[in-house]
C-alpha positions as CSV (number, residue, x, y, z in Angstrom):
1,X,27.8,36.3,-17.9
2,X,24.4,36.0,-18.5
3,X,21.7,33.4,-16.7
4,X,21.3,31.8,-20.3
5,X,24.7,31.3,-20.7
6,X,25.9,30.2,-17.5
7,X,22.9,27.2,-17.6
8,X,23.7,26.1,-20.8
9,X,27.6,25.6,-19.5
10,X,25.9,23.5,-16.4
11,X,23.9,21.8,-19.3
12,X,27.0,20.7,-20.9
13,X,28.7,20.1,-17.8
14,X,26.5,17.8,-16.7
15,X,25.8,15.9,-20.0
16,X,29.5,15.1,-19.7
17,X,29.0,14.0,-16.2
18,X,26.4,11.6,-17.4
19,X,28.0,10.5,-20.3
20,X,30.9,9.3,-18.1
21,X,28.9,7.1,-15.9
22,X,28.0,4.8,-19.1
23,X,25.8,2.3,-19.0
24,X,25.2,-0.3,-21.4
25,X,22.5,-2.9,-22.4
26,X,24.0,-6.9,-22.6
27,X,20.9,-9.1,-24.2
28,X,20.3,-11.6,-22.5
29,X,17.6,-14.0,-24.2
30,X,15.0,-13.3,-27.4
31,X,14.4,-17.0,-28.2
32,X,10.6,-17.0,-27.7
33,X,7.7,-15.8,-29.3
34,X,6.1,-13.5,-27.0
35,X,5.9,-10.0,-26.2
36,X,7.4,-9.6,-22.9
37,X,5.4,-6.7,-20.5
38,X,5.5,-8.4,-16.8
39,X,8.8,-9.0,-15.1
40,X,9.6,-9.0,-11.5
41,X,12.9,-9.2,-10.5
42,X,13.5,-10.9,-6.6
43,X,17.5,-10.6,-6.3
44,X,20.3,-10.7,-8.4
45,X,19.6,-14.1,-9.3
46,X,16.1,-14.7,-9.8
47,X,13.5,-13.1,-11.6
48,X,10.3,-14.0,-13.2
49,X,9.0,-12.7,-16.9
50,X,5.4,-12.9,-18.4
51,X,3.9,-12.1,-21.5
52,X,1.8,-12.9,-24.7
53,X,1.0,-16.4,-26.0
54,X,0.7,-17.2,-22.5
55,X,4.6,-17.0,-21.8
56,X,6.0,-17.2,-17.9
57,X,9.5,-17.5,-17.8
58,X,12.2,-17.3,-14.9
59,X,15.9,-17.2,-14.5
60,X,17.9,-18.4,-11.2
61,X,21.5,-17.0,-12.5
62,X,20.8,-13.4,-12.9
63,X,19.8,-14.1,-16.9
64,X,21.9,-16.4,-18.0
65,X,19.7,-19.2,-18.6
66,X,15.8,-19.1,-18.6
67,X,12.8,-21.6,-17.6
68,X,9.7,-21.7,-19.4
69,X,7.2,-22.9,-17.0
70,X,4.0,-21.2,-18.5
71,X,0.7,-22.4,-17.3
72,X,-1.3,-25.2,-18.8
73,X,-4.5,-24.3,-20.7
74,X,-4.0,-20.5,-20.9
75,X,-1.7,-20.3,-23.9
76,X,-3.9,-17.5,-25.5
77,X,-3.5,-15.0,-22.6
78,X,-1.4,-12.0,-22.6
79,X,-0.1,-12.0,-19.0
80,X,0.9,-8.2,-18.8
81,X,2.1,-8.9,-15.3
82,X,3.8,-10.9,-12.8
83,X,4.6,-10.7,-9.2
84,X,7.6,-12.9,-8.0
85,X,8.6,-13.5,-4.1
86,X,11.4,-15.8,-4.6
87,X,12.1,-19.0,-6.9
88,X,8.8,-20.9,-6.1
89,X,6.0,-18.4,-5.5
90,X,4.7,-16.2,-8.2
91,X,1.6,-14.5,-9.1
92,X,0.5,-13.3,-13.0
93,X,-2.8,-11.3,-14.1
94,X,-3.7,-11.3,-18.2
95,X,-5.1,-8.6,-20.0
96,X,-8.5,-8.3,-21.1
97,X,-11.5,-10.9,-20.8
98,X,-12.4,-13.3,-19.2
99,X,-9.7,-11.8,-16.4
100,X,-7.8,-14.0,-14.7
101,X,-5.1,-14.4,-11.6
102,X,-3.0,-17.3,-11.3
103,X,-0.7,-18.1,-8.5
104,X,2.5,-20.7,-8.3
105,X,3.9,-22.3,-5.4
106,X,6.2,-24.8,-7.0
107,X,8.1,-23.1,-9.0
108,X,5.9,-22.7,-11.8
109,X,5.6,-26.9,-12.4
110,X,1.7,-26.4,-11.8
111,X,-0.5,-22.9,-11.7
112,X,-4.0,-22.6,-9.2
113,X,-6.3,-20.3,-10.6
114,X,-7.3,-17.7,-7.8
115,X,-9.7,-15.3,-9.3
116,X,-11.9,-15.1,-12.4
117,X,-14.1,-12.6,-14.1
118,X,-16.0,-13.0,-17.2
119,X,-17.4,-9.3,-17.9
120,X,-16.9,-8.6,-21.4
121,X,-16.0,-5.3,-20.6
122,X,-12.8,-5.9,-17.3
123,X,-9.3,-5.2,-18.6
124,X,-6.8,-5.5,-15.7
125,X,-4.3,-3.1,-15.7
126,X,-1.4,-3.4,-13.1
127,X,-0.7,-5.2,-10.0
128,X,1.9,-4.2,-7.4
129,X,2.2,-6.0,-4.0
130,X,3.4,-3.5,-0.6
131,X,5.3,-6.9,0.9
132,X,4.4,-11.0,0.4
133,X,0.8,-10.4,1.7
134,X,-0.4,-7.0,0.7
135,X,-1.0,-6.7,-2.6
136,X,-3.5,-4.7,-5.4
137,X,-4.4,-4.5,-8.9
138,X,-6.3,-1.9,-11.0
139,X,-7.7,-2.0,-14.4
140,X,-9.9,0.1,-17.1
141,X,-12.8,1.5,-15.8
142,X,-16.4,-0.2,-15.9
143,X,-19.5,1.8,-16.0
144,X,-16.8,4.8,-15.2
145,X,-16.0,3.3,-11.9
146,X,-12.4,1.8,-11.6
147,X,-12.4,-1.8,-10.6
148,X,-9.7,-2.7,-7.8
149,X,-8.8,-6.1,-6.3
150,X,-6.8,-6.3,-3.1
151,X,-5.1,-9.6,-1.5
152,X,-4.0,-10.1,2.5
153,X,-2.3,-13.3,1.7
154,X,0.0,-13.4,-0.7
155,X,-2.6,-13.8,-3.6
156,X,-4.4,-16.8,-3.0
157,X,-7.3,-14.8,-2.3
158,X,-8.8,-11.4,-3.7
159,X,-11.5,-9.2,-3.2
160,X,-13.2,-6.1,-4.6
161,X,-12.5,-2.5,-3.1
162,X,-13.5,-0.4,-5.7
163,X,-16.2,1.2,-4.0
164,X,-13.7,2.8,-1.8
165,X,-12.3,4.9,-4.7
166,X,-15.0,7.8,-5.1
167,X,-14.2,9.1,-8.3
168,X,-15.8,8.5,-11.6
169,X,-13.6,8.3,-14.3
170,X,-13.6,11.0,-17.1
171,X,-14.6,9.9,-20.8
172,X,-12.1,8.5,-22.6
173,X,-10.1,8.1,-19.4
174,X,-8.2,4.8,-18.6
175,X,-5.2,2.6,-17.5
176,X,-2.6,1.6,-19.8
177,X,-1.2,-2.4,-19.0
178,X,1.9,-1.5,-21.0
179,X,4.4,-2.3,-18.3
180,X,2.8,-3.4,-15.1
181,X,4.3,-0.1,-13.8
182,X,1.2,2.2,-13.7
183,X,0.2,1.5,-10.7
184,X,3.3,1.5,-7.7
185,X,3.7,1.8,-3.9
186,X,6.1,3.1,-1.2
187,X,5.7,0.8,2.3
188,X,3.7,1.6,4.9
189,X,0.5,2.0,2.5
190,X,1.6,4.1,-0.2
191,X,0.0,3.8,-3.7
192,X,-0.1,5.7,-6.3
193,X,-2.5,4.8,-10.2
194,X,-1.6,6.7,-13.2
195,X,-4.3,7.4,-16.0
196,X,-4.4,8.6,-19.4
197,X,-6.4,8.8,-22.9
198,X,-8.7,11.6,-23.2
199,X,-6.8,12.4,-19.1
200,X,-4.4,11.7,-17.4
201,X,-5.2,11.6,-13.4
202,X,-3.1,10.2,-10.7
203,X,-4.7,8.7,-7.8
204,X,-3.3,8.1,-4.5
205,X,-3.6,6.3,-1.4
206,X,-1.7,6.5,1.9
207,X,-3.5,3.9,3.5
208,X,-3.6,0.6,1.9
209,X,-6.3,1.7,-1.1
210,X,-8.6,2.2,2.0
211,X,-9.2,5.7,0.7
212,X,-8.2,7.9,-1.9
213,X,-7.4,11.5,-3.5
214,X,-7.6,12.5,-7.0
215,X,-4.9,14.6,-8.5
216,X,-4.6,16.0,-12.2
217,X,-1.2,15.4,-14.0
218,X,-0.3,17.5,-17.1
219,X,1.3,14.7,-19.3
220,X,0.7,14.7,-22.9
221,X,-3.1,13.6,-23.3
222,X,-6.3,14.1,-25.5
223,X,-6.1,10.9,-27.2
224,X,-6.4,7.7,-26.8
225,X,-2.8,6.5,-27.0
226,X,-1.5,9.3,-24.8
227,X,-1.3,9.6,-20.9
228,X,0.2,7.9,-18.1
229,X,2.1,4.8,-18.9
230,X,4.4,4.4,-15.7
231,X,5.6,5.9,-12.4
232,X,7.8,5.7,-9.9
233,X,8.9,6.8,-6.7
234,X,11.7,7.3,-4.7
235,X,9.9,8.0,-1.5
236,X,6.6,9.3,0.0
237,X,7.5,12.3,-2.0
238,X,9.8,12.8,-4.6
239,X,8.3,10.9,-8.2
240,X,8.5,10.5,-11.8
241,X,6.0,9.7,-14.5
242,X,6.8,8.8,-18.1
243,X,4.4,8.3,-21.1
244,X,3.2,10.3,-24.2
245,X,2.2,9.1,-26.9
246,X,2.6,5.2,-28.1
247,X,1.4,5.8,-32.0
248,X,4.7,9.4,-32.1
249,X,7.1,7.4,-30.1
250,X,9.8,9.7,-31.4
251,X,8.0,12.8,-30.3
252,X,8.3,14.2,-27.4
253,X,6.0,17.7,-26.6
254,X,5.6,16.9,-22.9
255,X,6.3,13.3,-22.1
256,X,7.9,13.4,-18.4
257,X,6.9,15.3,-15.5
258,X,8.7,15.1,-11.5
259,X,7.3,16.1,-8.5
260,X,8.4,16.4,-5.2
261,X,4.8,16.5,-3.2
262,X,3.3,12.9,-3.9
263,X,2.0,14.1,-7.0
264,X,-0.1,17.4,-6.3
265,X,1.8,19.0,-8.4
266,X,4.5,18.2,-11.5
267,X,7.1,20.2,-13.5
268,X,9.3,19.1,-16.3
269,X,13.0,18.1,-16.3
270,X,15.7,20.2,-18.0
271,X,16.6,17.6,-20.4
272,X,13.6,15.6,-21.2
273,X,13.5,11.6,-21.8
274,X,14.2,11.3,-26.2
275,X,10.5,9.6,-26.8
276,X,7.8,7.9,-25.9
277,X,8.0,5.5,-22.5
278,X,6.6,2.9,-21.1
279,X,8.6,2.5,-17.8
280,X,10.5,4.3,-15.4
281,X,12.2,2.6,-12.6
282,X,14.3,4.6,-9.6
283,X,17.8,2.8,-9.5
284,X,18.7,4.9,-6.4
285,X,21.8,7.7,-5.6
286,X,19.6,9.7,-7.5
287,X,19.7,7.1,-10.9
288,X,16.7,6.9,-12.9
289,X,16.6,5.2,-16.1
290,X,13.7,5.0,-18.2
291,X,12.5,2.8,-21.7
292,X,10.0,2.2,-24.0
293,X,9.2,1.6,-28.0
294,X,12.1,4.1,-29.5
295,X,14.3,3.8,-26.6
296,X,16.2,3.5,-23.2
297,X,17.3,7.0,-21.3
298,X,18.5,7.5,-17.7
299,X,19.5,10.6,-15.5
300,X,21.7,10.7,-12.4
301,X,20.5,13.6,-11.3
302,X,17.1,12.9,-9.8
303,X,15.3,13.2,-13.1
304,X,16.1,16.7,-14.3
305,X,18.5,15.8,-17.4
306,X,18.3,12.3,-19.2
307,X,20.8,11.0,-21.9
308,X,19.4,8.3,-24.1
309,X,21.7,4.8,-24.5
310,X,20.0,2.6,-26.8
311,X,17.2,3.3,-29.6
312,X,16.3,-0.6,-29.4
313,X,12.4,-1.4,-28.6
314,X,11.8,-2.3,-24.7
315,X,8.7,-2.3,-22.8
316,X,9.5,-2.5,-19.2
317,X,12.9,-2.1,-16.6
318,X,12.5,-3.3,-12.9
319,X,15.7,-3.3,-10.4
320,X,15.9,-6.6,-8.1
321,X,13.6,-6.0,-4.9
322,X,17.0,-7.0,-2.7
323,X,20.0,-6.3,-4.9
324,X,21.4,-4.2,-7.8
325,X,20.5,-6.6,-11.2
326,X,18.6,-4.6,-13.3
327,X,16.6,-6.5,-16.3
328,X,14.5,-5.3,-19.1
329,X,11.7,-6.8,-21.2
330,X,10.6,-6.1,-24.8
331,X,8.9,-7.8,-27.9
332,X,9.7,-11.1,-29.2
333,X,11.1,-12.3,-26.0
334,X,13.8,-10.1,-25.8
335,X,15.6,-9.7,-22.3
336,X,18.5,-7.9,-21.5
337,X,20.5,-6.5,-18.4
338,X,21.4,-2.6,-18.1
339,X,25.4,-3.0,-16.4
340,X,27.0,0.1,-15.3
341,X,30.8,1.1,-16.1
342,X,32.8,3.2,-14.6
C-alpha cells in the first residue's frame, strides 16, 4: 500500500475517533450588551467575565446565574481582560487610552483603581498572572519598544519592566487584545508573548520577564489583521498558537502552528483549525480546543488534527484553574459551556 494511502486511512481513522468523543456547546447567558473578551475561570463554580461598555460579570454556580458588578465611573471601557483568584478578588485591564488597572476585593461591590496611564499612544494587550502574586501584562509597542507591567502582590501594585525586553519591535508589528490569551505562562517563570501585523514574533522568558529571547513564528502575517492572536502551552515545551487573519475568518492558508521546543521552531498540524482564531486553550490528555469569529474546533491528539463543532461567533475559551468547567465568551454577552459526551 502506498504511504499516501495508508495516511489517509489513519486520517479517517482518526476523524472517527474524534468525532466519537463529541462535545457540545450549552449557552449559558447573552442578556447583556457587551462584547465579552476577558474571562477567567477559578473552579467549577466561579468565574469572572469582562468586556465592552464597561461590563464585569461573575457566576458562583458554574454559569447558571450571573452577577453584574461592573465598576462605577468606567462604563466606556472595553476591559479586554480579567484576572480572577476566587469569588472576591479580581483584577481587569481596558484597552486603549487612558490605560487603566482596577482591582476588587469584595466581590466586585466596589473597584480601587491601581494603575493609570494617559499616553495617547498605550494600548494594553494581555495580562496573565504565574500564581496570586506574580503577575504581567503587555501591550502595543511605543516608540517600538514594548511596554510591560509586572505585579509582586496580587495587583495592588505595578511597575514598569520594559527595559528588560531588548528588542525593538518591527514596523507594523504588535499585540492583538482579542482574547487576553496572547500572552501565557507555565510556573516556575515561564512566559511566553505572541505578535502579529506586519510579523509575527514570539517572545519568551524563563525567568519571571527578567530577561528575554526573540523567536520568529511563521503564522499567516503581512497585514495588519493577521498574526498571533493566542497561545498556549501544555508544558515548558510542547505549544500551540492560533490566529490568521480576523477580516478572512473563513480562510485558512496557514493559521495554526505546534511546537515542541518552547517556540524555536513550529510546524503545522495534519488537519488544520477550519478558520480564523482567537483562542486556544490546552484541556489536557492531549485535548485542545480552539475558537474564534467563524468557529469552535478541538483535537485530541495534541494538536495534529482538529474537527470543528460549532460555526457560532466566540472570542475566547479558558478551563477552570482547579477543575474541569470549561466556559467561553463572545459578542453580545454571549457565554456558554463546552460539556463533553461520551
Amino acid at each position: 500500500m502506498k504511504l499516501s494511502a495508508i495516511i489517509l486511512l489513519l486520517i479517517l481513522s482518526l476523524s472517527k475517533s474524534l468525532k466519537a468523543q463529541h462535545f457540545e456547546l450549552k449557552l449559558l447567558s447573552t442578556d447583556k450588551n457587551s462584547g465579552l473578551r476577558g474571562l477567567s475561570v477559578v473552579d467549577n463554580k466561579t468565574a469572572w467575565v469582562s468586556g465592552s461598555n464597561g461590563q464585569v460579570g461573575k457566576t458562583l454556580d458554574a454559569g447558571q446565574s450571573w452577577i453584574w458588578v461592573s465598576p462605577p465611573g468606567f462604563e466606556k471601557l472595553d476591559f479586554r481582560d480579567i484576572e480572577a483568584f476566587d469569588d472576591k478578588r479580581a483584577v481587569i485591564v481596558n484597552a486603549g487610552s487612558p490605560a487603566y488597572i482596577l482591582k476588587t476585593e469584595n466581590g466586585g461591590e466596589s473597584w480601587e483603581q491601581v494603575y493609570i496611564n494617559t499616553s495617547p499612544d498605550i494600548f494594553l494587550d494581555g495580562m496573565e498572572f504565574w500564581d496570586e502574586n506574580n503577575g504581567i501584562i503587555f501591550g502595543d509597542p511605543i516608540n517600538n519598544k514594548m511596554p510591560l507591567l509586572i505585579t509582586h502582590d496580587g495587583g495592588k501594585n505595578w511597575e514598569s519592566i520594559s527595559h528588560q525586553l531588548n528588542f525593538e519591535f518591527s514596523e507594523g508589528e504588535a499585540g492583538f487584545a482579542a482574547s487576553g490569551t496572547s500572552i501565557r505562562m507555565q510556573s516556575k517563570g515561564h512566559v511566553w508573548i505572541g505578535t502579529g501585523g506586519k510579523v509575527s514574533n514570539i517572545y519568551y522568558s524563563k525567568n519571571y520577564g527578567k530577561s528575554w529571547t526573540k523567536y520568529p513564528c511563521p503564522i499567516w502575517q503581512g497585514e495588519n489583521s493577521t498574526g498571533i492572536f493566542s497561545l498556549a502551552f501544555a508544558s515548558a515545551k510542547k505549544g500551540i498558537v492560533v490566529g490568521g487573519n480576523y477580516l478572512k475568518d473563513k480562510e485558512n492558508p496557514n493559521n495554526i502552528l505546534l511546537t515542541k521546543n518552547g517556540g524555536k521552531t513550529w510546524f503545522k498540524p495534519v488537519v488544520p483549525v477550519n478558520g480564523y482564531r482567537s483562542a486556544v486553550e490546552y484541556i489536557g490528555n492531549k485535548i485542545w480546543v480552539s475558537t474564534g469569529s467563524s468557529g469552535t474546533d478541538y483535537s485530541i491528539d495534541d494538536g495534529m488534527t482538529w474537527v470543528n463543532i460549532s460555526k457560532q461567533n466566540f472570542n475566547t475559551i479558558k478551563k477552570a484553574k482547579n477543575g474541569n468547567l470549561i466556559l467561553l465568551t463572545g459578542p453580545n454577552g454571549r457565554i456558554s459551556q463546552l460539556i463533553k459526551k461520551n
